[in-house]
C-alpha positions as CSV (number, residue, x, y, z in Angstrom):
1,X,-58.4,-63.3,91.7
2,X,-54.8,-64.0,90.2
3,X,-53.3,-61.7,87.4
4,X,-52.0,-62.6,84.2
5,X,-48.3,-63.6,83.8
6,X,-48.0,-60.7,81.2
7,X,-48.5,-58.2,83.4
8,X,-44.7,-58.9,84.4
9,X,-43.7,-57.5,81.4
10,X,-45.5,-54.7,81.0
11,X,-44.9,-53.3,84.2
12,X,-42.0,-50.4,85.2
13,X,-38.5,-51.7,83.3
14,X,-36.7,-49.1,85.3
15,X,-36.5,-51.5,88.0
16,X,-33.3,-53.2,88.7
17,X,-33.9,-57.3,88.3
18,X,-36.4,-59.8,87.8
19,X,-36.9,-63.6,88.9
20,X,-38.1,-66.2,87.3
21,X,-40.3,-68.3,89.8
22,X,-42.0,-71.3,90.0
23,X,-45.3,-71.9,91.7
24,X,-45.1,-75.2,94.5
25,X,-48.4,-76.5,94.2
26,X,-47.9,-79.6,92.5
27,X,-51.0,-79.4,90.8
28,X,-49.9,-75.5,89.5
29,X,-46.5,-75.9,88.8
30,X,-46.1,-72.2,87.0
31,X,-43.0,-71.4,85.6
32,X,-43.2,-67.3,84.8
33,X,-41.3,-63.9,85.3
34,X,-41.3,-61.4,88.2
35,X,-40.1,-57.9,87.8
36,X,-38.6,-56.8,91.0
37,X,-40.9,-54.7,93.2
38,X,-43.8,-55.7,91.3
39,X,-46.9,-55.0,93.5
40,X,-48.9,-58.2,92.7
41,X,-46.2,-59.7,95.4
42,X,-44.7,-63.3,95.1
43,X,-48.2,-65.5,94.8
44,X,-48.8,-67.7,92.2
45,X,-50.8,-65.2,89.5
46,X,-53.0,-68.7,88.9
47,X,-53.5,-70.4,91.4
48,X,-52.5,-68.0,93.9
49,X,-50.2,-70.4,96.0
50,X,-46.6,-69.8,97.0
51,X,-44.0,-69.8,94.5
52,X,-40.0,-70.0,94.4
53,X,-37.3,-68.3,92.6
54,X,-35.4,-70.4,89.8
55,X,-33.5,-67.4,88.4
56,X,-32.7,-63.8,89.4
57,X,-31.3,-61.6,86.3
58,X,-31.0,-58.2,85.8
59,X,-33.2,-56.5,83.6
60,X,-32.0,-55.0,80.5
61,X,-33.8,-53.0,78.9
62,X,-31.8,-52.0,75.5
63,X,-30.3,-55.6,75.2
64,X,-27.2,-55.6,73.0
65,X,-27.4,-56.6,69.5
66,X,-24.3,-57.5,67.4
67,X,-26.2,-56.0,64.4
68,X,-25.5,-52.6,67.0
69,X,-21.7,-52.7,65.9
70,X,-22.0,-53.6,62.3
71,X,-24.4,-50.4,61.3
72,X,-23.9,-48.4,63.9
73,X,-26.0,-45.5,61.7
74,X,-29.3,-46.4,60.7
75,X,-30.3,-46.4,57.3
76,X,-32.7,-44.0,57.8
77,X,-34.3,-43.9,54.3
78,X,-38.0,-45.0,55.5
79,X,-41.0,-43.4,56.2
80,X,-43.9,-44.7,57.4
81,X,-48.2,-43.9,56.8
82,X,-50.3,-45.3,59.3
83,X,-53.5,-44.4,57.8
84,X,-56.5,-45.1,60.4
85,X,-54.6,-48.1,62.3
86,X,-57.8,-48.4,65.1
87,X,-55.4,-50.3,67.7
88,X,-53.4,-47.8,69.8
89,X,-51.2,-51.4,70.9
90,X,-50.5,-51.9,67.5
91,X,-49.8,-48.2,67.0
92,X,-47.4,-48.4,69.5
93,X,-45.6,-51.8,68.5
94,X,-44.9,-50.1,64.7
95,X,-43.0,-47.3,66.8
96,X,-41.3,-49.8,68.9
97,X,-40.5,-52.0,66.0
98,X,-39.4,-48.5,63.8
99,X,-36.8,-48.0,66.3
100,X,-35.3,-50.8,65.6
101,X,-35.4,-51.2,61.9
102,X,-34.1,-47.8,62.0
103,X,-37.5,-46.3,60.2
104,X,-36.9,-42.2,60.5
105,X,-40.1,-40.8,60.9
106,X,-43.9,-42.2,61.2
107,X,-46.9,-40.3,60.2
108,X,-50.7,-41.0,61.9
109,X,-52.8,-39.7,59.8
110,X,-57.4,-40.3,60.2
111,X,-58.2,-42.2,63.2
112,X,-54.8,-43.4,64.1
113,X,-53.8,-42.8,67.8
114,X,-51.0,-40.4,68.8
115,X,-48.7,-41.1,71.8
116,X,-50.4,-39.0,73.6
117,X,-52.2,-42.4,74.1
118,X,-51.8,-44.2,77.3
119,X,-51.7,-47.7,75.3
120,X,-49.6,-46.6,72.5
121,X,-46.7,-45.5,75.1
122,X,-47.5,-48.5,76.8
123,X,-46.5,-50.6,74.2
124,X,-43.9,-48.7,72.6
125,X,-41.6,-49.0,76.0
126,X,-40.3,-45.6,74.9
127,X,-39.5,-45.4,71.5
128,X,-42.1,-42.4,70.7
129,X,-39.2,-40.7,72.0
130,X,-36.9,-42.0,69.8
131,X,-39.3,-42.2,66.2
132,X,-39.7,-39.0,64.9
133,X,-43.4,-38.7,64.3
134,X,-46.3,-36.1,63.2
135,X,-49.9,-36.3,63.0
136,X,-52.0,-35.5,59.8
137,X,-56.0,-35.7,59.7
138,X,-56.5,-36.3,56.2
139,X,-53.7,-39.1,54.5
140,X,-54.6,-38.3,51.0
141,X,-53.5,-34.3,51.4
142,X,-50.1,-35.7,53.4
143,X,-49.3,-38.9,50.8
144,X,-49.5,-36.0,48.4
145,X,-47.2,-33.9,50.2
146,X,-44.5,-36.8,50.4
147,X,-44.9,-37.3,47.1
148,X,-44.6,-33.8,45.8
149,X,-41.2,-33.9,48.2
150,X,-39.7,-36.5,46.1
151,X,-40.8,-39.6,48.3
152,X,-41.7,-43.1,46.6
153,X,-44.7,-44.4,47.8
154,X,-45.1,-47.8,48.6
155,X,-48.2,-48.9,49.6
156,X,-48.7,-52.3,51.6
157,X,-52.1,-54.0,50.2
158,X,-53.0,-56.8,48.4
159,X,-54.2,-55.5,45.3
160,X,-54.8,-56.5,41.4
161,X,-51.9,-54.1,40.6
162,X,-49.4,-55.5,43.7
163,X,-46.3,-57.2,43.4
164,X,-44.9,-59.5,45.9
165,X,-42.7,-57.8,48.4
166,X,-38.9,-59.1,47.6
167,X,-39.9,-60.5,44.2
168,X,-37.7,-59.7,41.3
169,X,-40.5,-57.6,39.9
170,X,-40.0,-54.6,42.4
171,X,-37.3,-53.9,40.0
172,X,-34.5,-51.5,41.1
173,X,-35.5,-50.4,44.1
174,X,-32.6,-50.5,46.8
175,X,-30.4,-48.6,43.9
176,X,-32.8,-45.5,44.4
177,X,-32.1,-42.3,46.0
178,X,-35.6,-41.6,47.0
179,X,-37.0,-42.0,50.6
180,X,-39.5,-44.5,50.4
181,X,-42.9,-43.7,52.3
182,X,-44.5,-47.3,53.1
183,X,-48.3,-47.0,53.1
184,X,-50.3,-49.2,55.8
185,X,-53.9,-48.8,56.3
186,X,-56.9,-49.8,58.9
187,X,-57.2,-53.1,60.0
188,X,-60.4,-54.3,58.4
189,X,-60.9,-51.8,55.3
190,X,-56.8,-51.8,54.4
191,X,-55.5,-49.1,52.5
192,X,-57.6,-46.2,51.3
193,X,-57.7,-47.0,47.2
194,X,-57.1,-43.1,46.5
195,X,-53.7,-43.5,49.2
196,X,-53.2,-46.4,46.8
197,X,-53.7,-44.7,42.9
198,X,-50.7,-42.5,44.4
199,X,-48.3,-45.3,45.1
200,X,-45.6,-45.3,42.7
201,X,-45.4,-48.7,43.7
202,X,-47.9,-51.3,45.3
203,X,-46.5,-54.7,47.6
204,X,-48.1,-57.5,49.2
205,X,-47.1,-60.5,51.4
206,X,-47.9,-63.4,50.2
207,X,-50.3,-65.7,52.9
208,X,-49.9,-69.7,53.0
209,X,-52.7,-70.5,55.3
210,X,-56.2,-69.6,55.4
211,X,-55.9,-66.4,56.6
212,X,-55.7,-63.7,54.3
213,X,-53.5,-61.0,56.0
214,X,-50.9,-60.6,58.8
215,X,-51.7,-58.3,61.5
216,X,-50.5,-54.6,60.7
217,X,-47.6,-54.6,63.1
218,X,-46.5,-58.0,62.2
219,X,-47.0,-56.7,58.2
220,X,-44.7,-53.6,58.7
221,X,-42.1,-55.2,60.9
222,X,-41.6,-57.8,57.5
223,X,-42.2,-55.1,54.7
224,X,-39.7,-52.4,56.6
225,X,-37.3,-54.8,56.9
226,X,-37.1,-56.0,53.6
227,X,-37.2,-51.9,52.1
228,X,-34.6,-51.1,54.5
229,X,-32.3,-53.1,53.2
230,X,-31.2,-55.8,55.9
């Protein structure tokens, strides 16, 4: 049975190139990447047929990124509460995507998985190394430490009381001194309403399809890049 194109991606980056190959079965006719040394071998992950190389690139792990030069400090003036996020991958694609939004430190507080996680270092390629974090077992207590620290808490819900994220209504809020904490909470329930009557200020996304919500990852990546400034 063939494997999964993804699996490319996901396997060692310390290797030193990858190809992109294309599967010779005209019926097939796969375009996908191969990380070098990959043990699946050179077959065709669908159809398992034989397959040539297009491209051969080098791998590059920390790609460059002009934005790199222009700030070369981060802004490091966000916090982040994952309060009972379920999904370890999505646990560790808020660390990867922290990392480079510059986010400082991320707390997991209930159920949310630690990188001591075999999927949440999977997906983070690294960067729980690089994001300060620190688990907590009860969010309310922590929230309520931030808070008593001089954090504003910004908690990412849709709610009667929420404001839309970037609307003029936020007031002020880049002019402040204050670390923000940004709130998120479990995928199905959202954010715990006691994490919420803490929240010095409360922000939604605004949805244009049927859905109601973005997926927590993709929700944070938008929010923290809008708080931090960009």
């Amino acid at each position: 049975m063939g494997y999964r194109p993804i699996l490319c991606f996901n396997w060692a980056m310390t290797t030193g190139y990858y190809d992109i190959r294309v599967c010779e079965n005209p019926a097939c006719g796969l375009r996908y990447p191969l990380v070098e040394g990959h043990p699946f071998g050179m077959r065709c992950p669908l159809c398992l047929g034989s397959t040539k190389a297009v491209l051969t690139r080098p791998l590059s792990p920390e790609p460059f990124s002009p934005l790199n030069e222009q700030n070369p400090t981060p802004r490091q003036r966000l916090h982040a509460v994952l309060d009972s996020v379920r999904s370890a991958w999505n646990v560790g694609a808020i660390f990867r995507t922290a990392d480079g939004l510059g986010v400082e430190k991320l707390y997991l507080c209930g159920i949310t998985p630690t990188p001591e996680n075999d999927a949440v270092r999977k997906t983070s390629l690294g960067a729980e190394e690089t994001v300060e974090w620190e688990y907590a077992r009860d969010a309310v207590k922590l929230t309520a430490r931030l808070k008593a620290e001089g954090f504003a808490l910004w908690g990412l819900e849709q709610d009667m009381r929420s404001v839309t994220l970037g609307d003029s209504e936020m007031g002020g809020w880049q002019k402040t001194d204050k670390r923000i904490a940004l709130i998120l909470g479990n995928e199905v329930t959202g954010v715990d309403p006691d994490l919420l009557d803490l929240c010095d200020r409360i922000v939604h996304i605004p949805m244009q399809g049927k859905k109601r919500s973005l997926n927590v990852e993709v929700a944070f990546a938008i929010a923290a890049w809008v708080v931090n400034g960009y």
